[in-house]
C-alpha positions as CSV (number, residue, x, y, z in Angstrom):
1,X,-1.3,29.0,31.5
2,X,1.7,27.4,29.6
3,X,-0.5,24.0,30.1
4,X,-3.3,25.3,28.2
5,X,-0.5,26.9,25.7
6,X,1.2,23.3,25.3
7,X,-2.4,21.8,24.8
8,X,-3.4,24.4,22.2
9,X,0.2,23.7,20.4
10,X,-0.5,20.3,20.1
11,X,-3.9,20.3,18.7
12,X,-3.3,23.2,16.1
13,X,-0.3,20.6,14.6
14,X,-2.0,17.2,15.1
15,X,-3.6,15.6,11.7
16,X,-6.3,13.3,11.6
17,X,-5.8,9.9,9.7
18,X,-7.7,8.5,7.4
19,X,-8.9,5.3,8.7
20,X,-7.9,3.2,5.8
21,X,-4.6,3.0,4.4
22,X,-3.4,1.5,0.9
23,X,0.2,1.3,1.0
24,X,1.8,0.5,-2.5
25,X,5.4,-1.1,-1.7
26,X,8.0,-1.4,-4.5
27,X,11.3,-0.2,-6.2
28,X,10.1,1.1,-9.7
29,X,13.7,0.4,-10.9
30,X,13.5,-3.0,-10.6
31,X,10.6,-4.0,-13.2
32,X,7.7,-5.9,-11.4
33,X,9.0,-4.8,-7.8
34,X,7.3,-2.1,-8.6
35,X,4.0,-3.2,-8.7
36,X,2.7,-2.0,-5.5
37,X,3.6,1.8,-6.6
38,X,1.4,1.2,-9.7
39,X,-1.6,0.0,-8.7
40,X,-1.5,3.3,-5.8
41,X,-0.7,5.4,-9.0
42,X,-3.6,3.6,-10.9
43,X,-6.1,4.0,-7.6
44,X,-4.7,7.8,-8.0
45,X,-5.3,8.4,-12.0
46,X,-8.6,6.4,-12.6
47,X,-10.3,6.3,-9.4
48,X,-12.4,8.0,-7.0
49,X,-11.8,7.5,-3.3
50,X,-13.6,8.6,-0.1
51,X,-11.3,10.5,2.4
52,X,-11.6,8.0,4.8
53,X,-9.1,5.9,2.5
54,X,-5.5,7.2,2.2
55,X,-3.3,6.3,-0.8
56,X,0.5,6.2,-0.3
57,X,3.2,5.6,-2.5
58,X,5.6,3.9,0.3
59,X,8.3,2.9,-2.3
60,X,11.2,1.7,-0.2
61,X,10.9,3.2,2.7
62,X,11.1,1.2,6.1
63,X,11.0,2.6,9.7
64,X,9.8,6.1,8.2
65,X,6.2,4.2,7.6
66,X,6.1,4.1,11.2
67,X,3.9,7.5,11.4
68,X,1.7,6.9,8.3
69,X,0.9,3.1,9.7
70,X,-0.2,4.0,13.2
71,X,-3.2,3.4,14.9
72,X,-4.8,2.9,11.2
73,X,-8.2,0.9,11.1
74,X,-6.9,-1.4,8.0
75,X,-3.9,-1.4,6.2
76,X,-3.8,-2.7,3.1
77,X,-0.2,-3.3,2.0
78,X,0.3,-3.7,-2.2
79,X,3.7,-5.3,-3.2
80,X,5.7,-7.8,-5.2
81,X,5.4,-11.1,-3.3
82,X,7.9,-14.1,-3.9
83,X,6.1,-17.3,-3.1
84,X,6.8,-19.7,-5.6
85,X,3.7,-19.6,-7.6
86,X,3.5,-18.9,-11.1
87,X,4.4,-15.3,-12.3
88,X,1.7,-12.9,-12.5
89,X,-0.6,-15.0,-9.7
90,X,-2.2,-12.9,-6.5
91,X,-1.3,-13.3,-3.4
92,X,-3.9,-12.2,-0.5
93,X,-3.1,-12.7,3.4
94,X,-5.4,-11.1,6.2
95,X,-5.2,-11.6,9.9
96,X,-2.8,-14.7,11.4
97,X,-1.0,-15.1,7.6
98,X,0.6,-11.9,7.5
99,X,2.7,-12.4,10.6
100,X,3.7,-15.8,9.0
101,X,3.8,-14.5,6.2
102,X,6.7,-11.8,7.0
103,X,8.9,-14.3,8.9
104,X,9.5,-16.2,5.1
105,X,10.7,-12.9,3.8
106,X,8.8,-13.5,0.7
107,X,9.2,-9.7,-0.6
108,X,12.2,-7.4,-0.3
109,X,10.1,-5.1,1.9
110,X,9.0,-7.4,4.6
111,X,11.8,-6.9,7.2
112,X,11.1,-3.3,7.0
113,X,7.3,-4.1,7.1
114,X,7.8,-6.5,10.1
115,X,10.1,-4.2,12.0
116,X,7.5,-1.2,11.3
117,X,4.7,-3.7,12.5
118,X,6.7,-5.1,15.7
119,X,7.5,-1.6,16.6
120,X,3.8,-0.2,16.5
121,X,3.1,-3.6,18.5
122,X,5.6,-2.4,21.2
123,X,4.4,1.3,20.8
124,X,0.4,0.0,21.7
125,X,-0.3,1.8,18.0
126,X,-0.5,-1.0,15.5
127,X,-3.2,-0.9,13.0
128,X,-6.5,-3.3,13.7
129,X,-6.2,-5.2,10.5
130,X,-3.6,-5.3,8.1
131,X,-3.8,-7.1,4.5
132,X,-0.9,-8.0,2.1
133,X,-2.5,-8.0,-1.4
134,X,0.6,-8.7,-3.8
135,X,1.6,-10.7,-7.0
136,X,4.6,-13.4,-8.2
137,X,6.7,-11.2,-10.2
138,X,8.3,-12.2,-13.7
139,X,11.3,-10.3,-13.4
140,X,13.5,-8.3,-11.1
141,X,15.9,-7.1,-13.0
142,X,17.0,-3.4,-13.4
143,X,14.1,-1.9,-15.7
144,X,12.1,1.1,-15.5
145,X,8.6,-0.4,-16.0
146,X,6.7,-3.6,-15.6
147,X,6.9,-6.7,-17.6
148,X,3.8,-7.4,-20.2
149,X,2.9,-10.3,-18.0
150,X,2.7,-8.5,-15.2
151,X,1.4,-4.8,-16.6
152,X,-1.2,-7.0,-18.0
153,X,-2.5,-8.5,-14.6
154,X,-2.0,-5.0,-13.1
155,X,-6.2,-4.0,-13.3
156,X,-7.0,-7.2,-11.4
157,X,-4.6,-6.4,-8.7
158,X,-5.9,-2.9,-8.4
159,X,-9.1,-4.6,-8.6
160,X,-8.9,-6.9,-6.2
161,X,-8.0,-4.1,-3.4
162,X,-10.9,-2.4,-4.6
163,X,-12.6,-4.7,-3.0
164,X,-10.8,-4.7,0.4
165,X,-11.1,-1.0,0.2
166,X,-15.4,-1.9,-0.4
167,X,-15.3,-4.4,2.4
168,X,-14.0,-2.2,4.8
169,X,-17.3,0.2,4.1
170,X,-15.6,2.9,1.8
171,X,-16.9,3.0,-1.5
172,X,-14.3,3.5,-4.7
173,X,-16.0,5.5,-8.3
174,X,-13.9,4.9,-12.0
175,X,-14.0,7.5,-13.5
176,X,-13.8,7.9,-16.8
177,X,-10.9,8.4,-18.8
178,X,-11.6,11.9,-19.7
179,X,-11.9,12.5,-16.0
180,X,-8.5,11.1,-15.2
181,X,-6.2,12.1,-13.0
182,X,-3.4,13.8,-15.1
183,X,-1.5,14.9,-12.3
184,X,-0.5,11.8,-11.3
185,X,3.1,10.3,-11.8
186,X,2.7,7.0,-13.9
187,X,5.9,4.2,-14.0
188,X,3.4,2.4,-15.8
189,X,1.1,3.7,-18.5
190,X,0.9,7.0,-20.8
């Protein structure tokens, strides 16, 4: 009987995941390293997403990602990405290029990224597909807010995980303004 009490326990407290899972990466205090946070507070405010696609504001956070990154279908990480490109350019890496990708520490997030990702490797729980959609930022310096160069770029990045979001089946609605989320906690716009 305690069995069967254990089992029920469990069940009642267990969540299900949404299979998708945007993950916006940045400190908002340090201008465009911030960027992943706004385009998950854009996806928030001005768009219409299934359940099956989760939208988290992962900020700085490292090893506590661990639960919200398990076992996920596709994980779509959104940050700041230094690769020596122009300010303002995208960055997209799917499948062997995000491993690589992580050992350059490019971003200020990728150790905790990589140790999140080795650890759910370890754990027999990582998720089947994991892309880094980012962008070069302009500046880094202590600033609430993006730079113009990189605010101004900020719909194409949301854009352009709209259509990993499509790709992996789930289909994402603008709404229009007057049906805006005004709930949500903008860094970046009024």
């Amino acid at each position: 009987m305690e069995a069967a009490t254990q089992f029920i326990n469990m069940t009642d407290t267990e969540t299900v995941q949404a299979p998708v899972l945007v993950l916006g990466l940045g400190n908002i205090l340090l201008q465009d390293e911030g960027v992943g946070v706004a385009v998950v507070e854009r996806l928030q405010r001005r768009y219409r997403v299934p359940d099956e696609v989760e939208l988290l504001d992962g900020g700085t956070s490292g090893m506590s990602l661990l639960e919200d990154m398990r076992n996920r279908e596709h994980v779509i990480v959104v940050d700041a990405v230094r690769t020596g490109k122009p300010p303002g350019t995208e960055v997209v890496l799917t499948g062997e290029e995000v491993p690589a990708f992580l050992c350059n520490k490019v971003s200020p997030h990728q150790l905790a990224l990589s140790d999140v990702l080795a650890n759910l490797t370890l754990m027999n729980e990582s998720p089947h597909q994991v892309t880094v959609v980012g962008m070069e930022p302009l500046s880094l310096e202590t600033h609430l807010g993006l730079s113009d160069m990189v605010a101004a770029r900020l719909q194409s990045l949301t854009e352009r995980v709209i259509e990993h979001i499509e790709a992996a089946g789930y289909a994402v609605e603008q709404l229009e303004p007057e049906a805006w989320n005004k709930n949500v906690s903008l860094m970046t716009e009024a």
